[in-house]
Each structure stands twice: as C-alpha cells, then as structure tokens.
C-alpha positions as CSV (number, residue, x, y, z in Angstrom):
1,X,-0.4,-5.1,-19.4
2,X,0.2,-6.9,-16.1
3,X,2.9,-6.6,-13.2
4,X,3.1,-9.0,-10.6
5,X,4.1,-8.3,-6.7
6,X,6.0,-11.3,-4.9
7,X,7.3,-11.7,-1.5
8,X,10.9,-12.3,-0.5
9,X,11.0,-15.9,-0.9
10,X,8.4,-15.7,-4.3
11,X,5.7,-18.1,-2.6
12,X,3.3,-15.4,-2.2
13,X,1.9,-13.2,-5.5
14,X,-0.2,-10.4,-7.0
15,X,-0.3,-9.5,-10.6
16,X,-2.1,-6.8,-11.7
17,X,-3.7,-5.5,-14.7
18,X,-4.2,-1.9,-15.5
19,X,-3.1,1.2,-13.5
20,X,-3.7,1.8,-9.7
21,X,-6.2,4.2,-8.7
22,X,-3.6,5.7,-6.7
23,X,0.0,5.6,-5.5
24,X,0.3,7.1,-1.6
25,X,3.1,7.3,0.8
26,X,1.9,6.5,4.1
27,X,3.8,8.2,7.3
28,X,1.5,6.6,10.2
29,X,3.8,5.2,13.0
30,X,1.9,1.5,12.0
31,X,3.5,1.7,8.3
32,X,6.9,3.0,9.9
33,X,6.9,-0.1,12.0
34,X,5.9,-2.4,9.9
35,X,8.0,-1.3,7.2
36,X,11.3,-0.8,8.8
37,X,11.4,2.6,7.5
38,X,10.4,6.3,7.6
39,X,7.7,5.5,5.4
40,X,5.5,2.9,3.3
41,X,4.7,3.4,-0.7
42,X,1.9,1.5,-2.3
43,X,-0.4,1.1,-5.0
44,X,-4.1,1.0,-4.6
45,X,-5.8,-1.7,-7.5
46,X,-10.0,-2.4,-7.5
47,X,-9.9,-5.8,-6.2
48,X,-11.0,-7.4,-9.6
49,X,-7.6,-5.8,-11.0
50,X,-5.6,-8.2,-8.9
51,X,-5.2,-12.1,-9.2
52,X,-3.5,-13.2,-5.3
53,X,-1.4,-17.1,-5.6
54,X,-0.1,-18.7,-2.8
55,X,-0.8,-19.3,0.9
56,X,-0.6,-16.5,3.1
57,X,-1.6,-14.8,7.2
58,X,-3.6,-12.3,8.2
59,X,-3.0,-9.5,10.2
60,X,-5.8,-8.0,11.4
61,X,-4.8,-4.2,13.4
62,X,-6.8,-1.1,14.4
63,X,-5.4,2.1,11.7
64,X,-4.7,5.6,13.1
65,X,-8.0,6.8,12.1
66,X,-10.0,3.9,14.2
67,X,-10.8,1.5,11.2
68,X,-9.8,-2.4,10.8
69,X,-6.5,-2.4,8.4
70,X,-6.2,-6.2,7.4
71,X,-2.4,-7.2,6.1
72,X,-1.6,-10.2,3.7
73,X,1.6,-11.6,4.5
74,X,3.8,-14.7,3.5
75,X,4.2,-17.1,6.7
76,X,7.3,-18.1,5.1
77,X,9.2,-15.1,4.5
78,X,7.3,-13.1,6.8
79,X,7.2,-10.4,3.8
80,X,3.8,-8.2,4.1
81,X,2.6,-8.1,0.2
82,X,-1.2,-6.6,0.8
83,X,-3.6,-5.1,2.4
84,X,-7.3,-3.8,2.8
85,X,-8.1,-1.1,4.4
86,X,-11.7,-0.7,6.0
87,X,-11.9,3.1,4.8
88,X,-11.3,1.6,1.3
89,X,-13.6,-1.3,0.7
90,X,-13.1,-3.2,-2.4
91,X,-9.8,-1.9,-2.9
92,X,-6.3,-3.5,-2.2
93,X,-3.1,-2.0,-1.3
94,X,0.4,-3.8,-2.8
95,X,3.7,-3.0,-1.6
96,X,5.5,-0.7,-4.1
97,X,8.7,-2.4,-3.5
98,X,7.4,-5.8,-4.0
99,X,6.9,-5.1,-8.0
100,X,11.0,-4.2,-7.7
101,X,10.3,-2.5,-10.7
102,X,11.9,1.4,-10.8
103,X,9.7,2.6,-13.1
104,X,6.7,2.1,-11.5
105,X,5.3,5.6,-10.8
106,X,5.4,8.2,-8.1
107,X,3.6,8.6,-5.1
108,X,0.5,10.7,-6.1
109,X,-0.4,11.1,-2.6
110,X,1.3,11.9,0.8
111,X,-0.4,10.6,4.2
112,X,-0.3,11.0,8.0
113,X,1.9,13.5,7.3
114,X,1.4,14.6,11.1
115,X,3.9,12.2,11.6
116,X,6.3,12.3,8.3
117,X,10.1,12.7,9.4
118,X,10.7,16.0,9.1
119,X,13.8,15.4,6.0
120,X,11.0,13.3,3.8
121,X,10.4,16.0,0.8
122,X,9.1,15.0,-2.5
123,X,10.2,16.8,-5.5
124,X,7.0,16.5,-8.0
125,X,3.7,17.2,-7.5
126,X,1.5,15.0,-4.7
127,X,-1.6,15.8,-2.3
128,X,-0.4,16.2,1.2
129,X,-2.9,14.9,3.8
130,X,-2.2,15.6,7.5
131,X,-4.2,11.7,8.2
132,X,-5.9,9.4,5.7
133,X,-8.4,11.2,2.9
134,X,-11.8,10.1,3.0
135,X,-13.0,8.6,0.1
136,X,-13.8,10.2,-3.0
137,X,-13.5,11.0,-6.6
138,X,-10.0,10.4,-7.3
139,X,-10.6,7.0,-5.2
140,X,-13.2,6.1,-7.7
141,X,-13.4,4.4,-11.1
C-alpha cells in the first residue's frame, strides 16, 4: 500500500510504500521555526521506499547536534515536504502533515526534548530523547 506526501500547491510529491521505520516529534528550535509551531512530526522511509516528483530547493543548514540537515522544499509554495538528515544516511524524513491523512500513526519517538514547550505531553507510549538518538536498532531494517 502506498501514501503520497504533497506540498501546498500539489507540484511537489512523495509516495511511499510500506511503513516508516519510525515516526518522531522533533522539539529543536530549527523544526519550531521552520514549522511555525511548537513542534515538527515526521515519518522516517529507507530511501528506496519513497518515489520524489516534481521540481524542488534545497536547504542545506547545520542541526543542533553539529551535522548537515538537508530540506526539500517546493519553490512554488514554499512548503518544506523532506528531508535527510546526515545522522541518518539513506533515510528520508516526510512531513506528517503533508499525507493530511488522520490516521497515519503516532509519534513513536520524542526529540530535543531539552527544548519541548513545557504543555507538549503525549498520552501513549513514545521514547523521550533529551537531543537526537544515535543510530541503532530500531533505525534499522
């Protein structure tokens, strides 16, 4: 089964197949920016899980933790779909929100919560990660 991702004007695309490896809410001050709000929720696909259409910009920042954090957006709508993250090689992250889909599933992991708002509580189970995990098993195949 596949669910696709679009910006705001619909020029700019990801479907996906299968499930993400993970789903994390990020708190760093960069998501909060970027994002308008208190905090950013995406999906993590293996890139071979994810077909990209249409043209799109690159913007290319230092993270939190020191490593390159490269985001896809629509120089159109200005709508940031995806990323890649240097801690995460091979892997992209797509904007929850962007599937507008309500079912899609629950955060499974909470990050730089060192600067989460302190009103931000989830209500079902989820790691809690004062920065960015390092890599490992449950970022794996």
């Amino acid at each position: 089964m596949s669910k696709i991702a679009h910006c705001a004007c619909g020029s700019l695309r990801a479907e996906v197949s299968g499930e993400p490896r993970f789903i994390a809410a990020c708190h760093c001050e960069a998501c909060q920016r970027r994002t308008g709000s208190v905090f950013n929720v995406s999906a993590y696909y293996p890139r071979e899980q994810v077909r990209i259409e249409g043209t799109e910009t690159i913007y290319v920042r230092d993270g939190q933790d020191g490593r390159k954090v490269r985001n896809r957006f629509c120089p159109t709508c200005g709508t940031t779909l995806y990323w890649e993250l240097d801690i995460f090689p091979g892997i992209l992250g797509i904007a929850v929100g962007a599937f507008f889909d309500p079912d899609f599933g629950a955060p499974t992991r909470s990050v730089f919560e060192q600067s989460k708002h302190r009103w931000v509580a989830f209500d079902h189970p989820i790691e809690h990660f004062s920065r960015t995990p390092a890599p490992g098993p449950q970022t794996r195949s």
